[in-house]
C-alpha positions as a Markdown table, in Angstrom:
| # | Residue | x | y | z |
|---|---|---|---|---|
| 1 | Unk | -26.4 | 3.9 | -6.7 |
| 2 | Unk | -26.9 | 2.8 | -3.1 |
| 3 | Unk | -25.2 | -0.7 | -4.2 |
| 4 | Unk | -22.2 | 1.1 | -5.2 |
| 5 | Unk | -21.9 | 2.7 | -1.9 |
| 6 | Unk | -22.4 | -0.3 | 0.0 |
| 7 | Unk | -19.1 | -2.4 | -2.4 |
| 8 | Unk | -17.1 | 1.2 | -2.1 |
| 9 | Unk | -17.4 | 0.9 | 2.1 |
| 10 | Unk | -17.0 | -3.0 | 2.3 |
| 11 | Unk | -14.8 | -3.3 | -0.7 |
| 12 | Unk | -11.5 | -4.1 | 1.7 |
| 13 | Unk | -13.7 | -6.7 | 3.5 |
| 14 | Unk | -15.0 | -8.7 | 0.7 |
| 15 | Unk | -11.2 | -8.6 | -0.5 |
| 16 | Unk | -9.4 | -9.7 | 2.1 |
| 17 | Unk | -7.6 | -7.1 | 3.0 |
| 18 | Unk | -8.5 | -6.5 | 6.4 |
| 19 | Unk | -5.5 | -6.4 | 7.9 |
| 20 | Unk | -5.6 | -9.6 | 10.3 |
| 21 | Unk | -2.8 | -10.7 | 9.9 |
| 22 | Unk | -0.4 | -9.7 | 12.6 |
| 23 | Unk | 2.6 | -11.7 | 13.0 |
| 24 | Unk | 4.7 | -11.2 | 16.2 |
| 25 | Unk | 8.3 | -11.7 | 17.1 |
| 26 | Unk | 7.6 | -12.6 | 20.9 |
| 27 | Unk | 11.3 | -13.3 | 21.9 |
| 28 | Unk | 12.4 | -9.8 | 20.8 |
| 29 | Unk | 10.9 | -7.6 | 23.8 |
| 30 | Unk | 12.7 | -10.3 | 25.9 |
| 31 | Unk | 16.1 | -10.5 | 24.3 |
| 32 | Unk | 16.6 | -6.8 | 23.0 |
| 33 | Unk | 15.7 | -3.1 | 24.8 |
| 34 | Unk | 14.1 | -1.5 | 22.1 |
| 35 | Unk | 15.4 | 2.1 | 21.1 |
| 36 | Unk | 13.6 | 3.2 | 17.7 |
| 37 | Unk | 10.9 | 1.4 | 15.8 |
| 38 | Unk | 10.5 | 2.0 | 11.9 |
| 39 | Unk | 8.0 | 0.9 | 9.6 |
| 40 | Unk | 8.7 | -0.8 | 6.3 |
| 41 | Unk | 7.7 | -2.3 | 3.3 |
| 42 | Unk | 8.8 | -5.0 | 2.0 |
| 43 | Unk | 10.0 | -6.3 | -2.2 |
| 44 | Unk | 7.7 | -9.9 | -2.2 |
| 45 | Unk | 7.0 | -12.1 | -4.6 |
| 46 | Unk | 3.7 | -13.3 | -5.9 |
| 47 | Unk | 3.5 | -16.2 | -4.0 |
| 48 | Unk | 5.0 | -15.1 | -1.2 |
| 49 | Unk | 2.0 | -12.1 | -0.2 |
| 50 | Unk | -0.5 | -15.1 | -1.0 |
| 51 | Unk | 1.3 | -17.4 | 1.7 |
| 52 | Unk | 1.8 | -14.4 | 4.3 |
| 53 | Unk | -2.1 | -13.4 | 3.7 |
| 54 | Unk | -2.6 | -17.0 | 4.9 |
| 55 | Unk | -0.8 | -16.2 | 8.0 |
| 56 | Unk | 2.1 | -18.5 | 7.1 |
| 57 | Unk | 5.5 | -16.7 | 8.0 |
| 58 | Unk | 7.8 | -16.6 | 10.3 |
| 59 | Unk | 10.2 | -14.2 | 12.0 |
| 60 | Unk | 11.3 | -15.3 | 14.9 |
| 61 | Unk | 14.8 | -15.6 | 13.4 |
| 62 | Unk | 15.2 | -12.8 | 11.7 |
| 63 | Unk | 17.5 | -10.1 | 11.2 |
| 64 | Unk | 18.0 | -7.1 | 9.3 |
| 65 | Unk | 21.4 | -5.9 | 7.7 |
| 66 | Unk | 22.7 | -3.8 | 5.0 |
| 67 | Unk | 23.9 | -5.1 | 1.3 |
| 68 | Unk | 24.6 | -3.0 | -1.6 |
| 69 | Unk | 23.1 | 0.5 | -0.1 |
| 70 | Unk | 19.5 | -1.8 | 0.8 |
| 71 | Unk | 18.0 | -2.8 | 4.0 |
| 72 | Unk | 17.4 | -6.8 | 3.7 |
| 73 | Unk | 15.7 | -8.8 | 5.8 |
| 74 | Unk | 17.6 | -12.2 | 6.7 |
| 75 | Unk | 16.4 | -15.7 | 7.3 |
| 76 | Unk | 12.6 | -15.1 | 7.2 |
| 77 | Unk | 10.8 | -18.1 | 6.8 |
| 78 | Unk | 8.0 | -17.7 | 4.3 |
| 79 | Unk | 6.1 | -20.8 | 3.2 |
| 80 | Unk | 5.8 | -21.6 | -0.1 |
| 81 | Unk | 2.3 | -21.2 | -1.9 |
| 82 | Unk | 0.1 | -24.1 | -1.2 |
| 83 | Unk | -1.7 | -23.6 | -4.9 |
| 84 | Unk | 2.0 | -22.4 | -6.4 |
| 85 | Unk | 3.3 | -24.1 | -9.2 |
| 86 | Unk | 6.9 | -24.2 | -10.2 |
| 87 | Unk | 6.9 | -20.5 | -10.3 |
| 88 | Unk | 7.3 | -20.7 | -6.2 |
| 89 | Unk | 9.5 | -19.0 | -4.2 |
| 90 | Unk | 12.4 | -20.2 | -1.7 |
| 91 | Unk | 11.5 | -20.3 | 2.1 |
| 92 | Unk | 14.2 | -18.1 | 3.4 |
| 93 | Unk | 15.6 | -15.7 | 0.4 |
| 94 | Unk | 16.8 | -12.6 | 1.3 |
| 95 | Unk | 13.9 | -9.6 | 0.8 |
| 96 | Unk | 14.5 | -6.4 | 0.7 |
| 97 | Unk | 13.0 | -3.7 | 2.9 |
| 98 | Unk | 11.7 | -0.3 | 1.7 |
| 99 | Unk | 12.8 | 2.4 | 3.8 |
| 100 | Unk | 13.1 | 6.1 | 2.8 |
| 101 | Unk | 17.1 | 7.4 | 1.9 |
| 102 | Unk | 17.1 | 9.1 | 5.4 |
| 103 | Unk | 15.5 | 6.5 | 7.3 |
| 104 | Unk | 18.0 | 4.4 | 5.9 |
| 105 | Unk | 21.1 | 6.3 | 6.5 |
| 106 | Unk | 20.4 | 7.4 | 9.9 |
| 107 | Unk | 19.8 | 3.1 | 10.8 |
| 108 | Unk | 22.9 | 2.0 | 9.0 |
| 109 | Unk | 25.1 | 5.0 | 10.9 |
| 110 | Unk | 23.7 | 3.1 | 14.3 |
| 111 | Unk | 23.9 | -0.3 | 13.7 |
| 112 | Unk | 27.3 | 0.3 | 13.2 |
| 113 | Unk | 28.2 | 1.1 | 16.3 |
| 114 | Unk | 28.8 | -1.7 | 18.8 |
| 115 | Unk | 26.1 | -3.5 | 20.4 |
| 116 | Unk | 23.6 | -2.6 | 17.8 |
| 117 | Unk | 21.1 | -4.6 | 15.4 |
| 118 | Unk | 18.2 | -4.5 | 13.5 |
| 119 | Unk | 15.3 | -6.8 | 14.5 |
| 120 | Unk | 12.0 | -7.4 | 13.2 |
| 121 | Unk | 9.4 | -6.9 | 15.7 |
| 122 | Unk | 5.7 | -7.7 | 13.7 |
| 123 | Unk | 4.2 | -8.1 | 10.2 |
| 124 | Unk | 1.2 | -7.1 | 9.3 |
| 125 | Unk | -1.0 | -6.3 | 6.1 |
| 126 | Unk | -1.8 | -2.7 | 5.5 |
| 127 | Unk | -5.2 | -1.4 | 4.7 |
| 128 | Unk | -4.3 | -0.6 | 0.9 |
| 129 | Unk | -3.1 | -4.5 | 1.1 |
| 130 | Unk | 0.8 | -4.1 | 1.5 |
| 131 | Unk | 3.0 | -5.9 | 3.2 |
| 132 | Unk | 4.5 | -4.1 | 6.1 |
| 133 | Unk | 7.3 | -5.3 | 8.8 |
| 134 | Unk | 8.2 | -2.7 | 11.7 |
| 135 | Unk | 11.9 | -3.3 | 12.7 |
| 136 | Unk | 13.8 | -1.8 | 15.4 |
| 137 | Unk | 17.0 | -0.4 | 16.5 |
| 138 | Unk | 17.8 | -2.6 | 19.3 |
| 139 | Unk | 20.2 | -3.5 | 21.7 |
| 140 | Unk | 20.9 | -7.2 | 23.6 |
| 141 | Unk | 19.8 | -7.4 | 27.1 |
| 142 | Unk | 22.8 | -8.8 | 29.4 |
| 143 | Unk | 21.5 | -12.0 | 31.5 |
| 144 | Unk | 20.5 | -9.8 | 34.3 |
| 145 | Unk | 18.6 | -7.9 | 32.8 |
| 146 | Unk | 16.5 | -10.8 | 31.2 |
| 147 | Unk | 16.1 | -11.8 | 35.1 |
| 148 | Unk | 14.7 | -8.3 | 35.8 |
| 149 | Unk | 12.3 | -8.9 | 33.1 |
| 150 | Unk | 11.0 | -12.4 | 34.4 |
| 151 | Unk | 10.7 | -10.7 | 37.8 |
| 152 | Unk | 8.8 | -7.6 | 36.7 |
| 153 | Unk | 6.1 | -9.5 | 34.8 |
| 154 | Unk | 5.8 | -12.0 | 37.6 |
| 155 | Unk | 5.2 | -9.5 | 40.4 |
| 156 | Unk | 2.6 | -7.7 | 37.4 |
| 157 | Unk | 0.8 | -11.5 | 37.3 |
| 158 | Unk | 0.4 | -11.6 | 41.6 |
| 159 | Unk | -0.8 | -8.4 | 41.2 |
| 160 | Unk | -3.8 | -9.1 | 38.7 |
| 161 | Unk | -4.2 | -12.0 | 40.6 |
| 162 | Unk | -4.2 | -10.2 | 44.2 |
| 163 | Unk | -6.7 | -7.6 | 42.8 |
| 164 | Unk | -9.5 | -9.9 | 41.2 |
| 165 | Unk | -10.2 | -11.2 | 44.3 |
């Protein structure tokens, strides 16, 4: 009995499931302002949640736009399987993205309007063992703005630095 209590509690460690995988879109907090963040599943394939658990993905490129009354994710770079066989899946399909009908409606009535787009910001593996993506309703940052940035986080850095001494 006490052995079943021990696998029930460390079940999602001996898996693999803890969610440690956390991939980032680093360029996004530098090219977009970020208005509203969603999170969403996403419609894989076999081989592709095997290669994402093994942290390979990409999405650094990616964008989100609307097909057929869907939410799909654009030119995301999954590797294929390493132990795949022909049954492997293409790099850089479209995937479509699981969103409720109202989360949905309410993101395609903005990204509509000028100067909007939908950007992926992180994936990551949920506790239950899903893939998740947040993406958010973003805007472009003008050139001056990007300068602002650069400036901010350097005056944050001599700070830090100032202070530890």
């Amino acid at each position: 009995m006490q052995a079943r209590l021990i696998y029930s509690s460390t079940c999602a460690e001996i898996m693999g499931l803890a969610s440690d995988i956390n991939i980032k879109n680093k360029k996004a907090y530098f090219e977009f302002h970020i208005l509203d963040t969603y999170v969403a599943g996403i419609r894989l394939l076999g081989t592709e949640i095997k290669s994402i658990r093994e942290g390979k993905a990409n999405i650094n490129d990616a964008f989100c736009s609307f097909f057929d009354d869907g939410l799909y994710i654009r030119n995301m770079h999954i590797a294929e399987y390493s132990h795949g066989s022909f049954y492997n899946h293409e790099a850089k399909r479209d995937r479509q993205l699981l969103l409720t009908k109202k989360e949905l409606k309410k993101l395609k009535i903005k990204s509509e309007e000028r100067g909007f787009t939908i950007i992926p910001l992180r994936m990551f593996i949920s506790n239950r063992g899903f893939a998740k993506i947040e993406i958010a309703l973003a805007q472009g940052k003008k050139d001056f703005d990007k300068r602002e940035t650069i400036k901010e986080r350097d005056t944050k850095r001599e700070l830090e630095r100032v202070l530890k001494r």
